[in-house]
C-alpha positions in Angstrom: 97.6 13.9 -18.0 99.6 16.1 -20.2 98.5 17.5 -23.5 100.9 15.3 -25.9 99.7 12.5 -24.1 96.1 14.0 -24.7 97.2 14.7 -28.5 98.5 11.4 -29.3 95.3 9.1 -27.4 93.1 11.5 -29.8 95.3 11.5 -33.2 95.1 7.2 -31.9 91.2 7.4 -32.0 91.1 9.5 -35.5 93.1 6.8 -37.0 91.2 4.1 -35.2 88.0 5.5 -36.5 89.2 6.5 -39.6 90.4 2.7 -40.2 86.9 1.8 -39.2 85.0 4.1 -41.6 87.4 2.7 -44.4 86.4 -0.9 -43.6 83.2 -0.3 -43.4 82.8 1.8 -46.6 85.1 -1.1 -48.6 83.2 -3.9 -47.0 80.5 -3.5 -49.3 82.8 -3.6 -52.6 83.3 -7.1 -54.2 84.9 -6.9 -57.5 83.7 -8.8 -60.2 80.8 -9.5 -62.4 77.4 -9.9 -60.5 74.9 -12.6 -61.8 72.1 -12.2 -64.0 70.3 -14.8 -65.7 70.7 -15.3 -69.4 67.9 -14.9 -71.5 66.7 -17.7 -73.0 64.6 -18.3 -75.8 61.6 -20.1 -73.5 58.4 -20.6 -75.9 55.1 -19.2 -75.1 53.4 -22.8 -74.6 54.6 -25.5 -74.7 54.4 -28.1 -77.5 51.0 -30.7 -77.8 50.0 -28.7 -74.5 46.2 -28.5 -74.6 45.8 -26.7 -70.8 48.5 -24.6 -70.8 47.0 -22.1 -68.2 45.6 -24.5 -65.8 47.7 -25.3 -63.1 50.5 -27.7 -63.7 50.3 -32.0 -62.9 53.6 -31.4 -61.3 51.9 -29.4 -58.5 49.7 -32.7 -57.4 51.1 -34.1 -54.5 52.4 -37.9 -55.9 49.9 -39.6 -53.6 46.9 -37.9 -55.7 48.6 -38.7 -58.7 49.0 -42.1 -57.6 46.2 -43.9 -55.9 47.2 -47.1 -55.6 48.0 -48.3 -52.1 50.6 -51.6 -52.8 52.1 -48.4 -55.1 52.0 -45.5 -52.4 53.7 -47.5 -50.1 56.5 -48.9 -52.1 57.0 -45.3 -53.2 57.1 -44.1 -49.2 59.4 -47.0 -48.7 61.8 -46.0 -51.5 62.2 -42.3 -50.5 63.0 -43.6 -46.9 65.2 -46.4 -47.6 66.4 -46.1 -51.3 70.5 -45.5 -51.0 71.2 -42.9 -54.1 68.6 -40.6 -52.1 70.4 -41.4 -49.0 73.9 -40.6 -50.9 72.6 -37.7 -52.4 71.2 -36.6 -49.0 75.1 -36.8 -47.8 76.3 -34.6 -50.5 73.8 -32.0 -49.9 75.0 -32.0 -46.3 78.8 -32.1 -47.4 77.8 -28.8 -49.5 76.0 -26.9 -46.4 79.4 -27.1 -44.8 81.5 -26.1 -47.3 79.8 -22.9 -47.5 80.3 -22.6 -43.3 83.9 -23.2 -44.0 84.2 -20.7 -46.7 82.3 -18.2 -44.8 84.3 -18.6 -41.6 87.2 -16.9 -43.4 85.3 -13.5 -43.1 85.7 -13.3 -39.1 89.1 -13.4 -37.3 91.1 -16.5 -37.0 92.1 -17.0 -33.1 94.7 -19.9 -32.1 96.9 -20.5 -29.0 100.7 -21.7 -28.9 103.0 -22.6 -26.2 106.8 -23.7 -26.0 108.6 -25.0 -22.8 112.2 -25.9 -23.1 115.4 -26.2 -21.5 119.0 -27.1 -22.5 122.4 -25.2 -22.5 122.7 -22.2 -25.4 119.4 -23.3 -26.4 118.1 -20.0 -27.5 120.8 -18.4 -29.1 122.7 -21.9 -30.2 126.1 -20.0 -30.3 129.1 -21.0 -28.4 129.8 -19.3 -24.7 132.4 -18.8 -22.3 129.7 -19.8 -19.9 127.9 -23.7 -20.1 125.1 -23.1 -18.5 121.8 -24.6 -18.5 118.6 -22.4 -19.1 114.8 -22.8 -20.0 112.6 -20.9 -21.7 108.6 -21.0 -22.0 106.4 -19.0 -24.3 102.2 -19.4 -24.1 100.5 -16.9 -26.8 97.2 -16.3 -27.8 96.9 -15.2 -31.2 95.0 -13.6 -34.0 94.8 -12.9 -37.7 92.1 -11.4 -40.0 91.9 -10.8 -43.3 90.4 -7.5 -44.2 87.7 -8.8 -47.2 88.3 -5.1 -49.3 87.9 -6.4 -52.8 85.2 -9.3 -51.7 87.4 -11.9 -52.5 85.9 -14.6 -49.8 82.4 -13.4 -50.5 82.5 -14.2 -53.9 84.1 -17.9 -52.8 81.4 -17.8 -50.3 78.6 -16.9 -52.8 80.1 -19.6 -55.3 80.0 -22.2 -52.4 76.7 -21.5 -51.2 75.8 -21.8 -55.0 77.4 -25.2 -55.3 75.5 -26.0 -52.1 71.8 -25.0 -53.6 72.4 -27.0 -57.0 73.3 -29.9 -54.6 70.1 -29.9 -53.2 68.5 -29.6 -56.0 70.2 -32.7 -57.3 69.2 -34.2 -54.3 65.3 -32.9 -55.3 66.0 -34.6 -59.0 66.9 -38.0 -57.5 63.7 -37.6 -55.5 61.8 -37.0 -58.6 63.7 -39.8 -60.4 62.8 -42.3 -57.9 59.2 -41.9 -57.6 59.1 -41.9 -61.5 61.4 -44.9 -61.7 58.9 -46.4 -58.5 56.0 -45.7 -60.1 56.8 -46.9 -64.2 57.7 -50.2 -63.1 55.1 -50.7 -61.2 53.0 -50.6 -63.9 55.0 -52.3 -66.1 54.7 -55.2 -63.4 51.0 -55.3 -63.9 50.8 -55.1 -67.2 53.8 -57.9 -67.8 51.7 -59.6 -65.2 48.3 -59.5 -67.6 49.8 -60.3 -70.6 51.3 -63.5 -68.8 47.6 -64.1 -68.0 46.6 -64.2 -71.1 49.6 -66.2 -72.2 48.7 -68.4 -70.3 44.8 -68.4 -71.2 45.9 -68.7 -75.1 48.4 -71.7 -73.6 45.3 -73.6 -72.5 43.2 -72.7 -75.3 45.9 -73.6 -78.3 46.6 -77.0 -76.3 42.7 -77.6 -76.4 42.8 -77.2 -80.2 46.1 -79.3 -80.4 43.9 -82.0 -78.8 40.9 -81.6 -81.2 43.0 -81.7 -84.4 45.4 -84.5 -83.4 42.4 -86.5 -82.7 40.6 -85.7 -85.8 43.7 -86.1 -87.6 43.9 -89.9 -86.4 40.2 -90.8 -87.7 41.1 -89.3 -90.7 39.4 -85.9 -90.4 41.7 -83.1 -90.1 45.2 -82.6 -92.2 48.7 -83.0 -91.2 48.6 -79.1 -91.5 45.8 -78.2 -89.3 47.8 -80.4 -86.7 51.2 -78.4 -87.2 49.5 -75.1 -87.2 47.6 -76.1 -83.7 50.7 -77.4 -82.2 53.3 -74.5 -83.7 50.4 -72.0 -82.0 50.5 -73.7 -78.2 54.3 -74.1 -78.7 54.2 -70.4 -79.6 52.3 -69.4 -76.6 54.0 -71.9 -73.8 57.5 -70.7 -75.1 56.3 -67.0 -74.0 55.4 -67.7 -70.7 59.3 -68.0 -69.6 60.3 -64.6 -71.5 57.4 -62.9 -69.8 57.7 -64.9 -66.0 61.6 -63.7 -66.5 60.6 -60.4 -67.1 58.5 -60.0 -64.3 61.1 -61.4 -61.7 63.5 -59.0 -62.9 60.9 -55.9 -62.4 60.4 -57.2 -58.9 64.1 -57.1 -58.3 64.6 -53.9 -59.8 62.0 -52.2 -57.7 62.6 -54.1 -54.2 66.5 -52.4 -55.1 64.8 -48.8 -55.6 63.5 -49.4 -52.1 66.8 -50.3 -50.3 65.8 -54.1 -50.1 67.2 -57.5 -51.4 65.4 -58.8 -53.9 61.9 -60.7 -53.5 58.5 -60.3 -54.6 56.1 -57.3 -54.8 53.1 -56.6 -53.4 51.0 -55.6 -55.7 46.9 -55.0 -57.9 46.0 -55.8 -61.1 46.2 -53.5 -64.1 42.3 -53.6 -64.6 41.8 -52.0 -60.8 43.4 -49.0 -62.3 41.5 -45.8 -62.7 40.9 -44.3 -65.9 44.2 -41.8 -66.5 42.7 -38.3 -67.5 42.5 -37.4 -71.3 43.6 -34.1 -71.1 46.7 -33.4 -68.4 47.8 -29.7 -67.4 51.1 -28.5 -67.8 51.0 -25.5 -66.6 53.4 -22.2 -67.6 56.8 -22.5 -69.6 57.8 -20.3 -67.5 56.4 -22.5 -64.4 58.6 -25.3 -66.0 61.3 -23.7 -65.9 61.1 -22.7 -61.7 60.1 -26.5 -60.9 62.6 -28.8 -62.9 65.7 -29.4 -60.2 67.6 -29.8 -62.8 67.1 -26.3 -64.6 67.3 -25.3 -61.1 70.6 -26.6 -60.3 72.0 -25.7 -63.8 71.6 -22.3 -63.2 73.0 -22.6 -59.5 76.1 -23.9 -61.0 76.2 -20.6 -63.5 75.6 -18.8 -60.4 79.2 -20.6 -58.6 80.8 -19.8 -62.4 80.6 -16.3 -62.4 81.2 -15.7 -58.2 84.3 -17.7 -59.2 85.4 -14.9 -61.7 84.8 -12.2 -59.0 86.9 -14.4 -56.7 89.6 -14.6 -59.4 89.3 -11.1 -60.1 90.3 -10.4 -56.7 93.4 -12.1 -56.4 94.7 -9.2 -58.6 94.3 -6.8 -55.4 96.4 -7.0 -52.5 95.5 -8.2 -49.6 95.3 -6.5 -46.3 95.6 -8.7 -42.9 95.4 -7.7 -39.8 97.0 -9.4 -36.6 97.8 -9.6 -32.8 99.3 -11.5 -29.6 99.0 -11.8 -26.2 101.0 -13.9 -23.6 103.8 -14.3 -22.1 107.5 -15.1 -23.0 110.2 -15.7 -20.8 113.7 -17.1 -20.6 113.3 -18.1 -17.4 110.1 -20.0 -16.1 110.6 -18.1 -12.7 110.2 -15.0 -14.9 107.5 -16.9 -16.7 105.5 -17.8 -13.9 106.0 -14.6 -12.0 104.0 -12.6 -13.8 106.5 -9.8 -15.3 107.1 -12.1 -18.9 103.9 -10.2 -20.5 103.8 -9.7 -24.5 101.8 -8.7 -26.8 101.8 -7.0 -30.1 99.6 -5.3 -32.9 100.2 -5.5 -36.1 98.7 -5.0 -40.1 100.4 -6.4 -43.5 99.4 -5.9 -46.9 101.1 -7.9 -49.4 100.1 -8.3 -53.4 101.2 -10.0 -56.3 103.7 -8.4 -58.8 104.7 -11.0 -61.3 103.1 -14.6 -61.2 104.3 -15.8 -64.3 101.1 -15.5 -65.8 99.2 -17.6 -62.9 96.6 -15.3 -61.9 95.6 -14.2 -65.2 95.3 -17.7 -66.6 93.2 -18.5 -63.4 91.2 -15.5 -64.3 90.8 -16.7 -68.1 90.1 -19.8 -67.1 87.4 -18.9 -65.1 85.6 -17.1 -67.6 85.5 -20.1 -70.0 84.2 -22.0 -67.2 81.6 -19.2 -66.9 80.7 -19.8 -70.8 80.5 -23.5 -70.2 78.2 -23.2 -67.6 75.8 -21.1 -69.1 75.6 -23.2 -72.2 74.7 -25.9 -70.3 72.0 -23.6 -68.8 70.4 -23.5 -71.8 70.9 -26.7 -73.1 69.3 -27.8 -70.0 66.4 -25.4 -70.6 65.8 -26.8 -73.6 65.9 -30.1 -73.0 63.2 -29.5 -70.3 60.6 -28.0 -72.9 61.1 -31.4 -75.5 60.8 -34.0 -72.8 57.6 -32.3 -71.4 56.5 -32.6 -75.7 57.3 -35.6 -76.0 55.8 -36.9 -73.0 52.7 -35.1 -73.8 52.8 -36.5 -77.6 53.4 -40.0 -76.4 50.7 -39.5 -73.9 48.1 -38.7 -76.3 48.8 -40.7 -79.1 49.1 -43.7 -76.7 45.4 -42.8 -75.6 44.7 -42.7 -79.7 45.6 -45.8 -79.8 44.1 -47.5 -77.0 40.5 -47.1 -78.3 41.6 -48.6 -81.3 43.1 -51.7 -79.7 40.2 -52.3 -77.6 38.1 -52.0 -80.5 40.2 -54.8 -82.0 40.2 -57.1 -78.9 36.0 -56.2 -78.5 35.8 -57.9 -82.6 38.1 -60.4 -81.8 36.4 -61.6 -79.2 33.6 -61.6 -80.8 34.6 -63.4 -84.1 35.7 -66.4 -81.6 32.7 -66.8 -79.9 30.8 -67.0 -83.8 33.6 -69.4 -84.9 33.1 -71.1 -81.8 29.5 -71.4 -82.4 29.9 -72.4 -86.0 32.1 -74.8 -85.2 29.4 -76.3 -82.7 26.8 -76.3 -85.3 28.8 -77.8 -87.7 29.3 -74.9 -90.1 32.7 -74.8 -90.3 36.1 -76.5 -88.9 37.8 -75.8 -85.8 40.5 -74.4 -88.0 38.2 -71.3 -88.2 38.8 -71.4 -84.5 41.9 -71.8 -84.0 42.3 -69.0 -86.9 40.6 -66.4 -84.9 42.6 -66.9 -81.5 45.7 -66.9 -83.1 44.7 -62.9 -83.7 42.5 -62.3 -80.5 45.7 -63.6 -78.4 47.7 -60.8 -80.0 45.8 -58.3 -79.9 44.9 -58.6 -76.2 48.5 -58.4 -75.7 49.1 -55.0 -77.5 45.9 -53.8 -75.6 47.7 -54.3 -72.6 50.8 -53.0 -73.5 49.0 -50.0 -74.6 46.9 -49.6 -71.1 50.2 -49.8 -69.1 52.2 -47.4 -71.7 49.1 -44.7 -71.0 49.9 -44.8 -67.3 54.1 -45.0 -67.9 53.5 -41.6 -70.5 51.8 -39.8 -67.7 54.4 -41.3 -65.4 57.1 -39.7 -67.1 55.5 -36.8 -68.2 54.8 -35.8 -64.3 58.5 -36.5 -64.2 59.6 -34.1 -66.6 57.1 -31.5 -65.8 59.4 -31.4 -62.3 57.0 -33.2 -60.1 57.3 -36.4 -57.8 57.8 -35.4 -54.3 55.6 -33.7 -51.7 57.0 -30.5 -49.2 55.5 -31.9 -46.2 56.8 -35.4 -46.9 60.6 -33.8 -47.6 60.1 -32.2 -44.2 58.8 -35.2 -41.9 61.9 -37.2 -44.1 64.9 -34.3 -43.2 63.5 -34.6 -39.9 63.6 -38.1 -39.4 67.6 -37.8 -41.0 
């Protein structure tokens, strides 16, 4: 080997490795702001929180939280069957390979191509003296990268891979939504189904009256208006039992849809076979709020995509450096072709930039940015939106328990005042108007009592809901698993 040769293979390698070493030291360089979080004003406890250091409600598996069987199992039906988690499931998958199809813009692109032809001047189409009939093949295997200097498809990789997280943390919020939504009408269905109990217990009783004062009206004891006020009290009562039997078939349907089924009855307890709900409910940390909620969660993901989008846009300032190559063969003749002597192949680079755009890249930049702030105020709109719904869950919660004992207090004196009209009324001490008096405000009363009983267990409900709880880790596995 002679010494140019010798010179040239080594000035080869030198620029070989030199290329190398300039690849690798630009590699690491993506223009472009890098995230931080914003700082938001988050509170040092949160609002009508009594337990702020205990550990949060949200970090109780949903099956503790909710004991009841009929309930557990409509709830473990839902998150298999329900449709929006199965939709939302789909999207989280469409997002994981997004970001593979981003990403796969960082590693060469290798394709094939082959031609076969044959016709006269059919490769340089210009007349000839000659007419004569040739072929021609070509079979190439080919490559292009695109050298990432500037970090261009990084930063559209980060953005997608952001996109891809707040997905699935939408996909977590549906989760969360659909045990809450699960779970508050089920107890709306028992207590709709009490109060139609006692609707239907008052039905009996005003008809009973009715019958007393119509008959005491006809031998001439009781007034016209006793009568009225015994018959306007069962109508009263008889004309709620449809409102309330509607009500309840419509919470049926609603939750056999939640679960992915037609509609149909519901299997189900009573309101009374519920434990007592705790009088004092952890929340936890603000700042534990804030690392739990999906939807802060995928708020801030999004702000993450904004800003890698600038760095992406940022980029496209830079020019581009691409890198490609070939191998095959080419041949005007297939003899040639097939012969073994038609090799080709070729090496090659190309760096091209922009130069004038008419203002494209700098709008897309611009654009970008306002994206950026649009994002991160809805960052912290989102954050705190998350610290009032925990307060006023937590103030609903606890004045709903206020009230309670005052309710049942009512309904405990109600009941008794119609047992001592009752027993008046036996003894002849007074009328049965005294009665009928007294359960027109028992009745009532019962019904707010059960309103009040099934509102306590819809406030903690949707305070475990906004606290960022409903779904359980092991559960989401066994479910991704069975997907």
């Amino acid at each position: 080997m002679n010494a140019k040769r010798i010179v040239r293979i080594q000035v080869g390698e030198i620029a070989v490795l030199g290329l190398a070493v300039v690849l690798l030291l630009t590699a690491g360089c993506a223009v472009g702001p890098n995230y931080k979080r914003p700082v938001t004003d988050t509170p040092s406890e949160i609002r009508f929180a009594r337990t702020n250091g205990q550990q949060s409600l949200a970090a109780v598996p949903w099956r503790m939280v909710f004991q009841d069987p009929p309930l557990q199992e409509l709830i473990a039906s839902a998150l298999t069957n329900n449709y929006t988690l199965q939709q939302a499931i789909a999207r989280v998958e469409q997002a994981r390979y997004s970001v593979v199809a981003t990403r796969s813009e960082l590693f060469p692109q290798i394709g094939y191509a082959g031609d076969i032809s044959r016709g006269k001047n059919s490769l340089l189409n210009t007349p000839t003296t000659t007419e004569r009939t040739s072929s021609s093949a070509a079979a190439v295997l080919n490559a292009a990268w695109e050298i990432d200097l500037w970090g261009r498809i990084r930063r559209l990789t980060e953005a997608a891979r952001a996109r891809y997280l707040a997905t699935d943390e939408a996909r977590r919020g549906v989760t969360i939504t659909l045990v809450s939504d699960i779970a508050a009408s089920y107890y709306q269905l028992l207590g709709l189904d009490e109060e139609l109990q006692i609707q239907r217990a008052a039905t009996n009783a005003y008809a009973g009256s009715y019958r007393i004062f119509n008959d005491r009206r006809l031998n001439g004891v009781a007034s016209k208006l006793e009568t009225d006020r015994a018959a306007a009290a069962l109508a009263t009562a008889a004309a709620t039992i449809p409102a309330l039997e509607s009500q309840i078939g419509a919470t049926e349907n609603r939750i056999n849809i939640l679960i992915g089924r037609p509609p149909g009855p519901v299997t189900r307890s009573s309101l009374t076979n519920q434990p007592q709900a705790e009088l004092e409910i952890p929340v936890g940390l603000p700042s534990e709020l804030l690392r739990r909620r999906p939807d802060v969660l995928a708020s801030e993901q999004s702000l993450v995509a904004a800003n890698a989008e600038i760095g992406a846009n940022v980029a496209n300032f830079f020019p581009r450096l691409g890198l490609t190559a070939f191998l095959g063969k080419v041949s005007p003749e297939l003899s040639a072709f097939t012969g073994g002597a038609a090799n080709a192949w070729n090496i090659g680079a190309n760096l091209v930039g922009p130069l004038f755009q008419g203002g494209r890249l700098y709008a897309e930049y611009k654009g970008s940015k306002a994206a950026y702030v649009e994002a991160e105020a809805g960052y912290r709109q989102t954050v705190i939106t998350a610290f009032q719904e925990v307060s006023d869950s937590l103030i609903v919660r606890q004045k709903l328990a206020e009230s309670l004992v005052f309710d049942r207090q009512a309904v405990e004196a109600l009941t008794s005042s119609v047992g001592l009209a009752t027993d008046r009324y036996v003894n002849g001490n007074a009328s049965y108007f005294e009665v009928l008096q007294a359960q027109q405000e028992l009745y009532p009363a019962q019904s707010v009592e059960v309103r009040a009983r099934a509102g306590e267990w819809i406030a903690v409900v949707q305070l475990y809901r906004a606290l960022g709880g409903g779904w359980d880790a092991a559960e989401e596995g066994a479910m991704a698993g069975a997907k």
